[in-house]
N, C-alpha and C positions, 0 to 999 in steps of 0.2 A: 504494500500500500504506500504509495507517495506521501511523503514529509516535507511540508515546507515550512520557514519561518512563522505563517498567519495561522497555523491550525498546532490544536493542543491534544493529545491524546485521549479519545473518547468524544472528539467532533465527529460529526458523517463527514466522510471525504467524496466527494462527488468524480468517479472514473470515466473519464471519458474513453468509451471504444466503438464498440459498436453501439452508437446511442439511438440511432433511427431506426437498426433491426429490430429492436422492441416493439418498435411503435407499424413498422411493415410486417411482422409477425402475426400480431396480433389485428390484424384492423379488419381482416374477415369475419373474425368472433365479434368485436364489439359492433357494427355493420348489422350484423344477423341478429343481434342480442337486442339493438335497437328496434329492429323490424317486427321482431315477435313482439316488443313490449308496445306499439305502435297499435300492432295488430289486436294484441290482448285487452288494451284500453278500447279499443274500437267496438271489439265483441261485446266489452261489460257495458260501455255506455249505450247500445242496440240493445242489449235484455234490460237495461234497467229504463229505458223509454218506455219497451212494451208491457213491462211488469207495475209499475209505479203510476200511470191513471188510471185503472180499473181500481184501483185502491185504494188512493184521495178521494175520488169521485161517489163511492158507492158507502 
């Protein structure tokens, strides 16, 4: 782990290497992660339209 004059042992040292593989690794997961939950909020506000005036109303 690199040492330099500004950091004291037991700082996070930030390693720069592969920094943007992280982020191209993963962007399919979070991409897809967003879709479902997109999709998921979609479904529940649809049933809860169809469910919630028959039931105020009556």
């Amino acid at each position: 782990m690199p040492n330099s004059s500004n950091t004291v042992p037991g700082d996070a040292v930030l390693v720069v290497g592969n920094a943007d593989s992280y982020a191209a690794r993963n962007s399919l997961h979070w991409k897809r992660n967003l879709a479902i939950r997109v999709l998921g909020s979609f479904t529940t506000l649809v049933s809860l339209t169809l469910l919630l005036p028959p039931c105020l109303f009556t």
